[in-house]
C-alpha positions in Angstrom: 12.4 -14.1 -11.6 10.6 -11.7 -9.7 7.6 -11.8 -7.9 4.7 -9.2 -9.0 3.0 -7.4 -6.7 -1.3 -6.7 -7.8 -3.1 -3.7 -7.3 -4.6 -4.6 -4.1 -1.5 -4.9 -2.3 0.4 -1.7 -3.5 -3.2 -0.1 -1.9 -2.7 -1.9 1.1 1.2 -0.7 1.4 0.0 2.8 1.0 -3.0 2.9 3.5 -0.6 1.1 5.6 1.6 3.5 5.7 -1.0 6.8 5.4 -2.8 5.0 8.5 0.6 6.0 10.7 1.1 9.7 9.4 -0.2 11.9 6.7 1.9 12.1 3.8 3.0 14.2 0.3 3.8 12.2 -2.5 7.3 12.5 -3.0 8.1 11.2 1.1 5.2 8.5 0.0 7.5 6.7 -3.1 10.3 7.0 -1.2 9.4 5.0 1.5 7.1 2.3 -0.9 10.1 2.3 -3.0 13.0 1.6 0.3 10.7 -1.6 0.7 9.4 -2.1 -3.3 10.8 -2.4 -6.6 8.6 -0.1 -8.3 8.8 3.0 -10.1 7.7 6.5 -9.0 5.5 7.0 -11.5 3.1 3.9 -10.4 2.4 5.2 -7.4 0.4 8.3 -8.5 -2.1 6.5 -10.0 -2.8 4.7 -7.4 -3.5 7.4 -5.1 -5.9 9.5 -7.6 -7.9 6.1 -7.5 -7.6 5.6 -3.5 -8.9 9.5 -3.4 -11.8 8.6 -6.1 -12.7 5.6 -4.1 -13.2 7.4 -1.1 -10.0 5.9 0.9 -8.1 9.0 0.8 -8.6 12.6 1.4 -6.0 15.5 0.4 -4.8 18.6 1.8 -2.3 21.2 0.2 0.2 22.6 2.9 3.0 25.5 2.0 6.4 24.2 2.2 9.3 26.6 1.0 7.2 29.1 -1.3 5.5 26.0 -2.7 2.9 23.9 -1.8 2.9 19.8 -1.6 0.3 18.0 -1.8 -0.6 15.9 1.0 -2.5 12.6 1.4 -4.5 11.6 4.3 -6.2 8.2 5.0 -10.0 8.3 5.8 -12.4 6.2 7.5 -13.3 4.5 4.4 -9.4 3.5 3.5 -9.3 2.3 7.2 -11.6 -0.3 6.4 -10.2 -1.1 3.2 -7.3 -1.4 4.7 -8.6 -3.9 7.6 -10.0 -5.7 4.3 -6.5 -5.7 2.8 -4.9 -6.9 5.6 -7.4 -9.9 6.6 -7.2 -11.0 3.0 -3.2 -10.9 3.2 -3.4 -13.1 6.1 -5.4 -16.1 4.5 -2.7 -15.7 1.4 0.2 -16.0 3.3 -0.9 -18.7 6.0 -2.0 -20.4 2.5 1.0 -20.0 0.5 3.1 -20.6 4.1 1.0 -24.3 3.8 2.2 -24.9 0.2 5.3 -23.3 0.1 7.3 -23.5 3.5 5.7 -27.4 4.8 8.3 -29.7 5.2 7.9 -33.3 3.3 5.7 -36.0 5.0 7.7 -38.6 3.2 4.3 -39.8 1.9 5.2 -39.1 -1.8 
C-alpha cells in the first residue's frame, strides 16, 4: 500500500520548489516526479489552478525556435506556501506522536 498524497501538498511541493527558481513545466514534473510517484499529466492542472488562485504568474521565454512556458511564484503563492508549510509541521509532529512513540508499557 501506498501512501496518497492530497491536493494541498502536491501545491506545496510546487511553490516549494517555484519559491527557489522560476520554472517551465516540463523541468517542473521532472523534478516533482524524481521525488513523487505521480504522473505528468497531474501536474498541469494543478498549476492552471495555482495561476487562477493567484499563487502563480507565467511568462513565455523562446527556447530553440519555440517558446516554453514558464511558471513563476508570486507573493500570494509565498504565503500559501508559508500556510502549506506551517500546516505540514503540525501533521508531521502529530503523526511523528502516533506513529514513531515508543511503547510506555502501560497497555
Amino acid at each position: 500500500m501506498a501512501l496518497t498524497m492530497g491536493a494541498p501538498l502536491l501545491d506545496g511541493c510546487v511553490l516549494a520548489l517555484l519559491n527557489r527558481e522560476d520554472l517551465y513545466g516540463y523541468a517542473l514534473t521532472q523534478r516533482v516526479k524524481a521525488v513523487l510517484d505521480i504522473s505528468e499529466s497531474t501536474l498541469y492542472p494543478v498549476l492552471r489552478r495555482l495561476q487562477k488562485d493567484g499563487c502563480l504568474s507565467v511568462y513565455d521565454q523562446p527556447y530553440q525556435g519555440r517558446n516554453r512556458r514558464y511558471y513563476a511564484i508570486t507573493r500570494r503563492g509565498k504565503e500559501r506556501l508559508e500556510q502549506i508549510r506551517g500546516e505540514w509541521r503540525q501533521l508531521r509532529d502529530s503523526l511523528d506522536r502516533l506513529l514513531l512513540k515508543e511503547g510506555t508499557g502501560d497497555e
